[in-house]
GUTINU-25985 format. One line per field, with one value per residue (C-alpha): x, y, z; residue in three letters; residue number from 1. Coordinates in nm, 3 decimals. Example, Ala and Ser with C-alpha at 12.3 -4.5 7.8 and 13.67 -1.06 7.14 Angstrom:
GUTINU-25985
u: (1.230; 1.367)
v: (-0.450; -0.106)
w: (0.780; 0.714)
rest: (ALA; SER)
nr: (1; 2)
END
This chain:
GUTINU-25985
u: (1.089; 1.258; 1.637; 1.469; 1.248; 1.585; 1.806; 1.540; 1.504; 1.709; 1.486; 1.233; 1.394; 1.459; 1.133; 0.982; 1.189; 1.146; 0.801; 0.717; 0.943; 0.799; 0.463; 0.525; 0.732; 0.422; 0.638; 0.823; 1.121; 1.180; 1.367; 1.765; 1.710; 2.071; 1.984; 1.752; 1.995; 2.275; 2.012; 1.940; 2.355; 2.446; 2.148; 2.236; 2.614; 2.473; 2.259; 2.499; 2.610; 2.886; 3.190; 3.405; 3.307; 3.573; 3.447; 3.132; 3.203; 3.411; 3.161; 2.909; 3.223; 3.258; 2.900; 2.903; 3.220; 3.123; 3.264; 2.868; 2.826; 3.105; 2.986; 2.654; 2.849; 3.059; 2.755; 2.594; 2.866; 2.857; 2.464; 2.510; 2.765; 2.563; 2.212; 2.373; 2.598; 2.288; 2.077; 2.303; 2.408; 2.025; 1.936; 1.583; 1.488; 1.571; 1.418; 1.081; 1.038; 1.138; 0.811; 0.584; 0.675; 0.550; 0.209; -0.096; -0.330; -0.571; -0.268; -0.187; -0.237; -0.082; 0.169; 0.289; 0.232; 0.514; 0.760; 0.767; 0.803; 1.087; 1.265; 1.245; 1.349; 1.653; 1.737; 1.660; 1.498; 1.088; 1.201; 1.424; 1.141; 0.899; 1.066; 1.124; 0.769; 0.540; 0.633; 0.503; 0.193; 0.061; 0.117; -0.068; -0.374; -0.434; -0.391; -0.610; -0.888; -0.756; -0.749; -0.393; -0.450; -0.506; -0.193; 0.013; -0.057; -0.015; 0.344; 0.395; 0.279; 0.507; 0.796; 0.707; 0.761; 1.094; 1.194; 1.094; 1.248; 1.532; 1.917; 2.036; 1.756; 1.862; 1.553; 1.641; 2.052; 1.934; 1.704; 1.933; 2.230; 2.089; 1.931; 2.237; 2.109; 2.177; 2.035; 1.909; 1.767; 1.546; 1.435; 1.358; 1.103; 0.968; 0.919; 0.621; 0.483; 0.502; 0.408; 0.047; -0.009; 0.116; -0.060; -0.382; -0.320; -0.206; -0.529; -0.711; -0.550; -0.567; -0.973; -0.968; -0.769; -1.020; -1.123; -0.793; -0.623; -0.258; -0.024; 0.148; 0.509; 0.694; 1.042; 1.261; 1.411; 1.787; 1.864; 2.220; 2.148; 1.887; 2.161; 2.304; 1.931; 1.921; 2.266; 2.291; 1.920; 2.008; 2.336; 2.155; 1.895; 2.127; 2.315; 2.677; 2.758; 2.632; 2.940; 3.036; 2.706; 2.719; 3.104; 3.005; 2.688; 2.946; 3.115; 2.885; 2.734; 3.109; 3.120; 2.823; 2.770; 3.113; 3.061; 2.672; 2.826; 2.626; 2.916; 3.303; 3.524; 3.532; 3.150; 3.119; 3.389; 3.196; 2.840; 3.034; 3.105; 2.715; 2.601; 2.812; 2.803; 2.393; 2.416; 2.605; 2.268; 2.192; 2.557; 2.641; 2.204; 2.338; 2.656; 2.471; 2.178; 2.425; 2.642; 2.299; 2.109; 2.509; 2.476; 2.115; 2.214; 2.505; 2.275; 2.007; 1.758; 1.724; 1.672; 1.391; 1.206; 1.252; 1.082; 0.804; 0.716; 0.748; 0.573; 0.237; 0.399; 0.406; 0.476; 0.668; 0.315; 0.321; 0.703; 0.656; 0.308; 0.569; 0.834; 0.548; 0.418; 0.731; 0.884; 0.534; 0.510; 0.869; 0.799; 0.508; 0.687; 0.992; 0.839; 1.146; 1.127; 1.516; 1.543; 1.284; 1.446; 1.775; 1.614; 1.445; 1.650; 1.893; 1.578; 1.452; 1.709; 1.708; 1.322; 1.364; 1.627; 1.477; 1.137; 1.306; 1.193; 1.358; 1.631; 1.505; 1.147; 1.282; 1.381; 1.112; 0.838; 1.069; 1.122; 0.789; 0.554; 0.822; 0.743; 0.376; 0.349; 0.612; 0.381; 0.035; 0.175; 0.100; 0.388; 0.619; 0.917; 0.755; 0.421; 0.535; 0.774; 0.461; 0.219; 0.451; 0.539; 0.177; 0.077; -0.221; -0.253; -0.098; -0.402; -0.599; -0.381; -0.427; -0.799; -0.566; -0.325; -0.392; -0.110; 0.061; -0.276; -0.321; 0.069; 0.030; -0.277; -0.105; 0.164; -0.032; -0.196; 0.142; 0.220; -0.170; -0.132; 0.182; 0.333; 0.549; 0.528; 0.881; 1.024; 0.802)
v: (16.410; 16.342; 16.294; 16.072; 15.837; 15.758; 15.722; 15.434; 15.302; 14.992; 14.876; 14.912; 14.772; 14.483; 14.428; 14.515; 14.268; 14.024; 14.017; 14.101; 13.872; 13.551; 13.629; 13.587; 13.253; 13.140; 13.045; 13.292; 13.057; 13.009; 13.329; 13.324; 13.573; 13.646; 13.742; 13.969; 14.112; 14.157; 14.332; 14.586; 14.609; 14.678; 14.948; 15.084; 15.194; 15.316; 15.547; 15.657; 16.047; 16.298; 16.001; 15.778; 15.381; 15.295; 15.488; 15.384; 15.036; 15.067; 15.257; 14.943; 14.694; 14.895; 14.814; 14.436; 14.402; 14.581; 14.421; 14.367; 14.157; 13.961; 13.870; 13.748; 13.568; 13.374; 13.290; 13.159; 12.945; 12.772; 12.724; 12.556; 12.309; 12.262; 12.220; 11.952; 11.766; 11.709; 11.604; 11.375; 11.181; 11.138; 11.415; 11.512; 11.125; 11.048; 11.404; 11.313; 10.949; 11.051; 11.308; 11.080; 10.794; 11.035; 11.127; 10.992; 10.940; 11.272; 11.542; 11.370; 11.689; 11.946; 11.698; 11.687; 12.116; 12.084; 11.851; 12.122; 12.380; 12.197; 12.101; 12.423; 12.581; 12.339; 12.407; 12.719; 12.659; 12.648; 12.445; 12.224; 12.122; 12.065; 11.861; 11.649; 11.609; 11.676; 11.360; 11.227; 11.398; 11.362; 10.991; 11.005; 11.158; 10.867; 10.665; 10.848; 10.976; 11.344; 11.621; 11.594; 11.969; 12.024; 11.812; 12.009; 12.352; 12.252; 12.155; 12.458; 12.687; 12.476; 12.559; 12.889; 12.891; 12.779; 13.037; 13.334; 13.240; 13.024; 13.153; 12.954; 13.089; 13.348; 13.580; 13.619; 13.644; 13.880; 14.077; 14.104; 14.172; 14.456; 14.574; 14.572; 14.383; 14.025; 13.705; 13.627; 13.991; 13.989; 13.659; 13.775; 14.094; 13.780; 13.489; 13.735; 13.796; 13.434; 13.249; 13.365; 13.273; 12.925; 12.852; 12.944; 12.703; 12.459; 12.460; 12.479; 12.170; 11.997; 12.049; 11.926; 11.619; 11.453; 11.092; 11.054; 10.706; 10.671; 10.659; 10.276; 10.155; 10.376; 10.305; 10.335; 10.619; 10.659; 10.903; 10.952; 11.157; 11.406; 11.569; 11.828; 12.015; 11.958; 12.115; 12.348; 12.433; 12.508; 12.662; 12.925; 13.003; 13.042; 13.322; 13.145; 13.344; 13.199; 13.150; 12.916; 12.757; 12.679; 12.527; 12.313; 12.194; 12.073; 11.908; 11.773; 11.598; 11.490; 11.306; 11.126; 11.064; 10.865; 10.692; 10.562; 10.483; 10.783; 10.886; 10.833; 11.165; 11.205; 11.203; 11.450; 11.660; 11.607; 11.681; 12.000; 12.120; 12.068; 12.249; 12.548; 12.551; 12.532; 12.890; 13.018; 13.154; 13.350; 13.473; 13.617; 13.798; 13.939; 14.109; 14.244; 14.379; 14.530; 14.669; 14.856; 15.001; 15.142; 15.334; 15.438; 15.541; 15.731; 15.948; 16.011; 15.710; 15.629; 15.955; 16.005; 15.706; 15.758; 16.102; 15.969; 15.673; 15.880; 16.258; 16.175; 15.944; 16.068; 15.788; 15.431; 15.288; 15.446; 15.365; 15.063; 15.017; 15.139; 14.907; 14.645; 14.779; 14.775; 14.448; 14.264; 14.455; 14.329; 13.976; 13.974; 14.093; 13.884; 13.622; 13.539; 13.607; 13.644; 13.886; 14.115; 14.174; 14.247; 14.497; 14.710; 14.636; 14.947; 15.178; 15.005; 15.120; 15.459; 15.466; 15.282; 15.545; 15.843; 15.795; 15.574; 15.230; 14.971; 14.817; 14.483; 14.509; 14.645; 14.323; 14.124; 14.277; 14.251; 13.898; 13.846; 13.988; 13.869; 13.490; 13.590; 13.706; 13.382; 13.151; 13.255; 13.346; 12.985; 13.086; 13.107; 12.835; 12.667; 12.673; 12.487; 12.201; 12.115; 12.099; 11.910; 11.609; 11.631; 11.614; 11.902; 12.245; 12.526; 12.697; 12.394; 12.466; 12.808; 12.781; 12.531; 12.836; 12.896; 12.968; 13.207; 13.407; 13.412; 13.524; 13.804; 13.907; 13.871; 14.075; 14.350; 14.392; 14.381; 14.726; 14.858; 14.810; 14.900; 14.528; 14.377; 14.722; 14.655; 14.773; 14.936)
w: (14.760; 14.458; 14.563; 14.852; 14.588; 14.385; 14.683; 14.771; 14.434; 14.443; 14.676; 14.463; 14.178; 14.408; 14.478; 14.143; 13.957; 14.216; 14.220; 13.882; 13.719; 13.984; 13.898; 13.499; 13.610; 13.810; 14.129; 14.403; 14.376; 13.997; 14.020; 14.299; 14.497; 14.453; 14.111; 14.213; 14.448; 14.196; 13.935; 14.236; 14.339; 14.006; 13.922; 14.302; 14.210; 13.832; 14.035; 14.335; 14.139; 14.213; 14.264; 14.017; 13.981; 14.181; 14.485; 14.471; 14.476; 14.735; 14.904; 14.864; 15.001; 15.332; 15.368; 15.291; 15.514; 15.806; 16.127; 16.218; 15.880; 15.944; 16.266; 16.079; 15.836; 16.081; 16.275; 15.956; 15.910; 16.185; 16.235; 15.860; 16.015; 16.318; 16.151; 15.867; 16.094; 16.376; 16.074; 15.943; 16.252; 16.363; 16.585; 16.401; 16.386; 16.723; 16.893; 16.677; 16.835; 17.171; 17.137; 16.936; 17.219; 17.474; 17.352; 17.492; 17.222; 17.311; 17.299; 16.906; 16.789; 17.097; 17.116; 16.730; 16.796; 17.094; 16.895; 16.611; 16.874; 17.072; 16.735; 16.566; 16.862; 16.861; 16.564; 16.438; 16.151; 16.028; 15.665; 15.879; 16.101; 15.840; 15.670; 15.924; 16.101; 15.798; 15.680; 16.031; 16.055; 15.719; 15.826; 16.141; 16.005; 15.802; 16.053; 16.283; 16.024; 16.114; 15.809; 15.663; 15.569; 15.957; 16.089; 15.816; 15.976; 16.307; 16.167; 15.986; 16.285; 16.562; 16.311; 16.337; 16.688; 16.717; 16.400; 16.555; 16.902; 16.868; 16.949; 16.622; 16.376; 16.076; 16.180; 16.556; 16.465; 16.182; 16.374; 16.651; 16.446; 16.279; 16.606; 16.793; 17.110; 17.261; 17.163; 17.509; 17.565; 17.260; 17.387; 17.697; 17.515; 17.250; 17.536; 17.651; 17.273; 17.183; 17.500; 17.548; 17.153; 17.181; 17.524; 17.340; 17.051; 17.271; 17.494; 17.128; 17.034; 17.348; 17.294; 16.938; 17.004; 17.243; 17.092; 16.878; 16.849; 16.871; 16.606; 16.583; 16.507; 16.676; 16.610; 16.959; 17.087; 17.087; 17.375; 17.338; 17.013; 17.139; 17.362; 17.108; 17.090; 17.476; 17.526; 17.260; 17.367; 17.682; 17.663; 17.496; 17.709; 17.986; 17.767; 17.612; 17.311; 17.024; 16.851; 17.144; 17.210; 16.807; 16.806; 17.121; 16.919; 16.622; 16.861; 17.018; 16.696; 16.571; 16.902; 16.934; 16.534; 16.546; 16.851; 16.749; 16.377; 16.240; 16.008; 16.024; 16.081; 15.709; 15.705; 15.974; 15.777; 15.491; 15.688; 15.743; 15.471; 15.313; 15.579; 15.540; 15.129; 15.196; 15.384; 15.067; 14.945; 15.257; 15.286; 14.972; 15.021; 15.340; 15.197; 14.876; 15.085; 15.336; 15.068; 14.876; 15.229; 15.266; 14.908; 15.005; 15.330; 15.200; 14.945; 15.195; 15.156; 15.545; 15.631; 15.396; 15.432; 15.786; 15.748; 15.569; 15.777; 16.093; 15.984; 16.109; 16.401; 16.770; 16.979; 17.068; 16.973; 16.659; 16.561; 16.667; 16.392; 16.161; 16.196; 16.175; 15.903; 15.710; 15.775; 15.697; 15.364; 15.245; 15.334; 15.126; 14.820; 14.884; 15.027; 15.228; 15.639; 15.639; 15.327; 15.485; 15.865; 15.660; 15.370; 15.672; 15.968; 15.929; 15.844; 16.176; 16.385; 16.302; 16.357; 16.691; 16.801; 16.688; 16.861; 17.225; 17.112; 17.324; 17.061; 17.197; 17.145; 16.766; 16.725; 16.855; 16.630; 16.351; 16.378; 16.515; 16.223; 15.968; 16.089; 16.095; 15.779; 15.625; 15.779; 15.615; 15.244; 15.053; 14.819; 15.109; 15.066; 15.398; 15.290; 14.945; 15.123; 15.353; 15.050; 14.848; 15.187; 15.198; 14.842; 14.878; 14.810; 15.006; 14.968; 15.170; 15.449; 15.508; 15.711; 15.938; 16.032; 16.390; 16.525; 16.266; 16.271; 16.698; 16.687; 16.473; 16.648; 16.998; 16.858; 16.742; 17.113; 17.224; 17.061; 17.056; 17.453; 17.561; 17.637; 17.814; 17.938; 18.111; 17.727; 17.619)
rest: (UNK; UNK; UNK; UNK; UNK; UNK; UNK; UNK; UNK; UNK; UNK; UNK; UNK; UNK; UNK; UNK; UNK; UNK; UNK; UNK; UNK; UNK; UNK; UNK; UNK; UNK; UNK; UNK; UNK; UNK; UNK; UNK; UNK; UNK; UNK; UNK; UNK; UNK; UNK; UNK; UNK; UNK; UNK; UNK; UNK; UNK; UNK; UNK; UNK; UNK; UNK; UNK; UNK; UNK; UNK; UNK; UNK; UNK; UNK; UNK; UNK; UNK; UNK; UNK; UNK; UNK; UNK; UNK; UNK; UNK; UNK; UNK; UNK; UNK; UNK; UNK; UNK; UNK; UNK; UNK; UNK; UNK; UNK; UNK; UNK; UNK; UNK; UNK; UNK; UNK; UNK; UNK; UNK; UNK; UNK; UNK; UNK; UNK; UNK; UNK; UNK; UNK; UNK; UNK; UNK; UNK; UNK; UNK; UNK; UNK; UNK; UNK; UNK; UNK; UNK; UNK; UNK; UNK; UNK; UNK; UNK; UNK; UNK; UNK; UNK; UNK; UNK; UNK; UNK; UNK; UNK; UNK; UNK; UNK; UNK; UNK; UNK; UNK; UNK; UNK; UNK; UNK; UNK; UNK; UNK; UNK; UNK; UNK; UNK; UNK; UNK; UNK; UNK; UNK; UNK; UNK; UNK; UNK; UNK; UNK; UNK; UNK; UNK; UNK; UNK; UNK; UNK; UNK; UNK; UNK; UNK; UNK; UNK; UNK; UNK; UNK; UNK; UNK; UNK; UNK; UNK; UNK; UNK; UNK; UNK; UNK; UNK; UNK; UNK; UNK; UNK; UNK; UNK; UNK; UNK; UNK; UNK; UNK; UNK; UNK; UNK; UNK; UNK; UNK; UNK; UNK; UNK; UNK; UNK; UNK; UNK; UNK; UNK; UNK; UNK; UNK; UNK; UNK; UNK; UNK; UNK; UNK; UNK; UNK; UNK; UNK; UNK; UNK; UNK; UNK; UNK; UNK; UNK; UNK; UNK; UNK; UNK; UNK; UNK; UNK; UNK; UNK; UNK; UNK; UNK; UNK; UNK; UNK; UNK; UNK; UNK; UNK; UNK; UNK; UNK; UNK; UNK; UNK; UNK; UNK; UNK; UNK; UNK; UNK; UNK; UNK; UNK; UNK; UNK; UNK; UNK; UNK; UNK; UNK; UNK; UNK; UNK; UNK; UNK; UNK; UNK; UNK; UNK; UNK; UNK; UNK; UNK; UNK; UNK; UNK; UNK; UNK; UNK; UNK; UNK; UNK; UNK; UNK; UNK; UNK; UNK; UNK; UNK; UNK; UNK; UNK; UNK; UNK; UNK; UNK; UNK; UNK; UNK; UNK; UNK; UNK; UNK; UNK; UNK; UNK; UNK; UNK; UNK; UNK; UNK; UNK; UNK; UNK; UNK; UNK; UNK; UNK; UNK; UNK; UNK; UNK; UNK; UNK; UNK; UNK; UNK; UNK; UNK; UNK; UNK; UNK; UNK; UNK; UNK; UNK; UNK; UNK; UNK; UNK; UNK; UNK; UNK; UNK; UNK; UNK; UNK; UNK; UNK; UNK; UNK; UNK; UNK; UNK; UNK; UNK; UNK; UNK; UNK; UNK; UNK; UNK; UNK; UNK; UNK; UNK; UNK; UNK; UNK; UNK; UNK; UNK; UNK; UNK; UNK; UNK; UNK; UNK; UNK; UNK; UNK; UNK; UNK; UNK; UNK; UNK; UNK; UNK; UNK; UNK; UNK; UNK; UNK; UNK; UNK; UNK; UNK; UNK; UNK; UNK; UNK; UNK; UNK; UNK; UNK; UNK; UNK; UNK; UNK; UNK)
nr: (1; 2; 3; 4; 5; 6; 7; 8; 9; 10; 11; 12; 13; 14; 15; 16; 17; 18; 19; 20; 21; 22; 23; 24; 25; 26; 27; 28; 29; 30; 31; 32; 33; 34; 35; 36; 37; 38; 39; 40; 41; 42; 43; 44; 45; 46; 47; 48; 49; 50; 51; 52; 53; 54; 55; 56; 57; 58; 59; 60; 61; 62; 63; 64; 65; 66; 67; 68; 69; 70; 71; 72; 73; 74; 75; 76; 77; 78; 79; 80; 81; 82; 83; 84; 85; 86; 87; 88; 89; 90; 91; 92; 93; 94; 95; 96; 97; 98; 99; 100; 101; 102; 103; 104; 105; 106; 107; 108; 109; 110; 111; 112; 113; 114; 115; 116; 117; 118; 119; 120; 121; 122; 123; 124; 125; 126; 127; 128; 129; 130; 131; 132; 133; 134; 135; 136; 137; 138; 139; 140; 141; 142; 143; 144; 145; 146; 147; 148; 149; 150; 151; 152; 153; 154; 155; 156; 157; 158; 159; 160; 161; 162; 163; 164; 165; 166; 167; 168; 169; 170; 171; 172; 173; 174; 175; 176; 177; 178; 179; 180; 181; 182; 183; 184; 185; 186; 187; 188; 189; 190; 191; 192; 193; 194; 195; 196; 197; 198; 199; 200; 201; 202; 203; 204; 205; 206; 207; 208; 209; 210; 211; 212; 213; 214; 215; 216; 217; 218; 219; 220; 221; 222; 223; 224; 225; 226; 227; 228; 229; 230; 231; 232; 233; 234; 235; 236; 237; 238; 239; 240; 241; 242; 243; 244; 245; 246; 247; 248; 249; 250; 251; 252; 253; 254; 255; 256; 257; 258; 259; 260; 261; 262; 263; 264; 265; 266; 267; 268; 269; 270; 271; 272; 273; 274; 275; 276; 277; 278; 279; 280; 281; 282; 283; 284; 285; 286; 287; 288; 289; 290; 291; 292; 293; 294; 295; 296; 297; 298; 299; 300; 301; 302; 303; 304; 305; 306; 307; 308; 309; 310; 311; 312; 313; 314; 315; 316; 317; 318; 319; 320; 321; 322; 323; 324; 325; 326; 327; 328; 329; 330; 331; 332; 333; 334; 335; 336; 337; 338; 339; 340; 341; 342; 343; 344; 345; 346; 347; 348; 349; 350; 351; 352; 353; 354; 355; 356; 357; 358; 359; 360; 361; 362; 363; 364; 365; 366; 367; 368; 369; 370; 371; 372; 373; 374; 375; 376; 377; 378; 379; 380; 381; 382; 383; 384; 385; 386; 387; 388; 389; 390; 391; 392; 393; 394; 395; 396; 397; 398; 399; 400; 401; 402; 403; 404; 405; 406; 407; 408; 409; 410; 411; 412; 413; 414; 415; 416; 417; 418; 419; 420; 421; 422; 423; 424)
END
């Protein structure tokens, strides 16, 4: 028990000094996670006995540069060039007024629901999508005389959609990275999770919007720069690698941003360039994190906590409450949806394996309850950018949650009842 508990401790020293040192600060983001990370690397190879320095930090480098991570990495890279370019030449504007021009005024608020859906499915990120529509919405309700509390949480919950589904998202390439299964097959195990929660919302919404009045001044809707979502949307779905479906995306957006004046080549260099530099953050957190789960796996720390989380289990079903279990108990300590898929996804595996869990439904319920569980903390990063476009509370948008709250509960049944039952 003891050898076990300091094998894990970085972990817990990550989380401790995390958490401990963001509640002093009064704010979950005062504190880089990075720092965090290199507090926990360093205390990891202090800790790691019976070899010279040198070998244990080259034992934490084979982690951090396993040919899996690098895969990660590269992939990173070029959803940050993807994501920034699109932005920059017009793709979120143009995909928001093609939905907005499309509503009716009774589906106001299923139909702002389905544009956060279709863009964060696009592209792959919750923040991304927020930023975009909250904007929007908070505009519309006081137009309309709707709650701006309410029109923020359908927001935030749409983004939620597209962040636990998309091919492009960090959670799904994380989850299925670490999972060692395809994009498109984890899709296929989370398009039966995620479906039957948004359908319900969407039929909730569809009720609640009766008697709305339309939104006015829509500017016009410039087709030509919707296609990279459409193609780089569909692409994926139809199971291109994602390295590929990303570079043709780039292009894509290079093509049309020059040709519609959107930026020169230089810009689009330069659009780039931003976007890669912003996924520093999440690059240099996923070699760090890889390189400490290799010291703890190395001294025995999988194999305990394995052992612990898994005595009293007997079952998929009750793996599978484990896994969900874990990955929801990280998120809430690191607040970050990413962070926690990567801290447990190795320990996930080797509970998955041991007990027959389908690798892909592994990685649906870890991406899955770690989106849940992101989209109801109000000191979440997503929860803050939507209170601060909206200028309330985080806390007043909480009751509004529907979505995040129907997911997890959907989720949940899915393991309580043996569904899809196809992998499970």
């Amino acid at each position: 028990m003891k050898k076990g508990l300091i094998a894990l401790s970085p972990l817990m020293v990550f989380i401790l000094f995390y958490l401990v040192t963001s509640i002093i600060a009064g704010d979950f983001y005062k504190i880089p996670i990075t720092v965090a990370f290199m507090v926990s690397s360093i205390y990891a190879v202090i800790i790691f006995n019976g070899k010279p320095l040198m070998a244990r930090i080259n034992t934490f480098s084979r982690g951090a540069a396993t040919e899996q991570m690098m895969l990660m990495i590269w992939i990173f890279v070029l959803a940050g060039a993807f994501a920034y370019s699109a932005k920059q030449m017009g793709c979120i504007d143009a995909t928001v007024n093609l939905t907005l021009s499309l509503l009716p005024p009774q589906m106001l608020l299923a139909g702002m629901f389905l544009a956060a859906c279709f863009i964060s499915l696009s592209i792959g990120t919750s923040v991304g999508t927020i930023a975009a529509l909250v904007p929007i919405a908070a505009g519309v309700a006081d137009e309309t005389g709707l709650s701006i509390a309410m029109m923020t949480a359908v927001i935030v919950g749409g983004s939620f959609f597209g962040d636990n589904l998309s091919f492009i998202s960090d959670t799904t390439i994380m989850a299925t990275q670490t999972q060692n299964c395809r994009l498109s097959d984890k899709f296929r195990v989370n398009i039966f999770i995620v479906a039957p929660a948004a359908l319900i919302i969407l039929v909730v919404y569809l009720l609640m919007g009766q008697g709305t009045s339309a939104p006015q001044h829509i500017p016009p809707v410039e087709w030509i720069k919707v296609m990279p979502y459409l193609v780089v949307l569909i692409s994926a779905i139809l199971g291109m690698n994602v390295m590929a479906v990303l570079t043709t995306g780039i292009l894509l957006t290079g093509i049309i941003g020059i040709f519609t004046g959107g930026f020169d080549l230089f810009g689009w260099f330069g659009a780039m360039g931003k976007g890669i530099l912003s996924m520093g953050e999440l690059i240099i957190v996923t070699l760090m994190a890889a390189g400490i789960l290799e010291l703890i796996r190395q001294q025995g720390g999988i194999d305990f906590i394995i052992q612990q989380l898994t005595r009293r289990v007997t079952s998929k079903r009750g793996a599978e409450l484990s896994i969900a279990a874990l990955v929801s108990l990280v998120d809430i300590c690191t607040a970050n949806n990413t962070v926690a898929i990567l801290t447990v996804g190795g320990i996930t595996k080797e509970v998955g394996d041991r007990f027959g869990v389908d690798n892909k439904k592994c990685a649906s319920i870890l991406d899955t309850f770690s989106c849940t569980i992101q989209g109801i903390i109000p000191y979440g990063a997503q929860m803050l950018i939507a209170a601060g476009l909206a200028s309330i509370n985080p806390v007043a948008i909480l009751p509004y949650l529907y979505y995040p709250f129907t997911l997890g509960i959907v989720a949940l049944l899915s393991i309580l009842l043996r569904y899809p039952k196809r992998y499970s």
